[in-house]
C-alpha positions as CSV (number, residue, x, y, z in Angstrom):
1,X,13.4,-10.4,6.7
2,X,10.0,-9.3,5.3
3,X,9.4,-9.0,1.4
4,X,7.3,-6.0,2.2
5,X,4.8,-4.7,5.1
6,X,2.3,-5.7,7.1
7,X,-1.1,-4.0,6.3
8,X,-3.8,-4.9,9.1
9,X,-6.7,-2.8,7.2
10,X,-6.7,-5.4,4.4
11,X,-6.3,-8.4,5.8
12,X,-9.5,-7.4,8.2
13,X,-11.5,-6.6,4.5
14,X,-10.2,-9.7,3.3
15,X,-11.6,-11.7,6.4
16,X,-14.7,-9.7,5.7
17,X,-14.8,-10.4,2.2
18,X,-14.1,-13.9,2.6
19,X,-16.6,-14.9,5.3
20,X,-19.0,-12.9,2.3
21,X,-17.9,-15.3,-0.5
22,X,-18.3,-18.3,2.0
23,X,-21.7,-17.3,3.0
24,X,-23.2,-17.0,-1.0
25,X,-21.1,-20.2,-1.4
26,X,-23.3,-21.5,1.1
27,X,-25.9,-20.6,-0.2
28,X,-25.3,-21.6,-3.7
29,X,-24.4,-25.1,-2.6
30,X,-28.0,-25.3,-0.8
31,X,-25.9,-26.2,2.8
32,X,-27.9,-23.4,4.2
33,X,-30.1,-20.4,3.0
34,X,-28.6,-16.7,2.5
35,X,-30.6,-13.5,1.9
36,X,-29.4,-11.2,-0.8
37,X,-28.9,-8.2,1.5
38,X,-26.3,-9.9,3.8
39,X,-23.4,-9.2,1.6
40,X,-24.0,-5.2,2.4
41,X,-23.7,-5.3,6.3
42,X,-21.1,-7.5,5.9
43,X,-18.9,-5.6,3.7
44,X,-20.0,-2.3,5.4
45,X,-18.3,-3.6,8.7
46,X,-15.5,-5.2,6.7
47,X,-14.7,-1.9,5.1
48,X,-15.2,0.4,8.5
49,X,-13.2,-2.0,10.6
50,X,-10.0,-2.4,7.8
51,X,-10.5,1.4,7.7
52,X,-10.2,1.7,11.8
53,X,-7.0,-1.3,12.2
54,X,-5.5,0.8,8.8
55,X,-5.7,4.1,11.3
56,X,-4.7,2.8,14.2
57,X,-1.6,1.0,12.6
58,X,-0.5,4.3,10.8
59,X,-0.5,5.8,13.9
60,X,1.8,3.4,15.5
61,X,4.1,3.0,12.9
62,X,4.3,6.4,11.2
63,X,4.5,7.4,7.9
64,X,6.4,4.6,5.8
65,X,9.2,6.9,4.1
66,X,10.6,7.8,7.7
67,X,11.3,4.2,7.6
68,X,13.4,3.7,4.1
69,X,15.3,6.7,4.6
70,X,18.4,5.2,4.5
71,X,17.8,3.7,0.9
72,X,19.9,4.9,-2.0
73,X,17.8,7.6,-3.9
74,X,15.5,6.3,-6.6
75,X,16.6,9.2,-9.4
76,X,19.8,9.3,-10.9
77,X,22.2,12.1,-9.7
78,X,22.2,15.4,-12.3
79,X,26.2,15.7,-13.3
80,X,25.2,18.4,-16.1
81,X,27.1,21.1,-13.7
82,X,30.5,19.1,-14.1
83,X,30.6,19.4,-17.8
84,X,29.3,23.3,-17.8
85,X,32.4,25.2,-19.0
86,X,33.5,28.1,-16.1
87,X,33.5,31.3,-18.4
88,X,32.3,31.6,-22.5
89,X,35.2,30.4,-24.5
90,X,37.0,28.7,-21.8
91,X,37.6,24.8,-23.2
92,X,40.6,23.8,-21.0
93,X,39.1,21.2,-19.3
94,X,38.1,19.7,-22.1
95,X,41.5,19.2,-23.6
């Protein structure tokens, strides 16, 4: 079983993100020469594309609470009403 979900949106930012830090890495190793504006195009495509598989995987699964439903509720249960007397005066219960 799964610790938790699977989000497509940010693994496609952090291919996009990481194909960034590799290119400046690159660059900073002197393997090959990078400009300084190709971290925007990059990250602009990184960010529209995560955006689009985030979309299109929301509306194949759902919304994710449909999906926990049957877990116990996160707030305890109010029992105040049990210990409310029924009338003014009346302390039977108690006793």
């Amino acid at each position: 079983m799964l610790r938790h979900e699977f989000h497509p949106g940010k693994l496609v930012l952090g291919l996009f993100l990481l194909i960034t830090a590799i290119a400046y890495a690159g660059d900073a190793g002197g393997v090959w020469d990078t400009p300084w504006f190709v971290a925007f195009p990059l990250l602009l495509a990184g960010l529209l594309l995560g955006g689009a598989a985030a979309a299109v995987s929301y509306g194949v699964r759902g919304r994710p609470t449909a999906r926990t439903a049957d877990r116990a509720p996160s707030r305890p249960v109010d029992t105040t009403a049990d210990r409310i007397p029924d009338r003014p005066g009346d302390d039977s219960k108690d006793a």
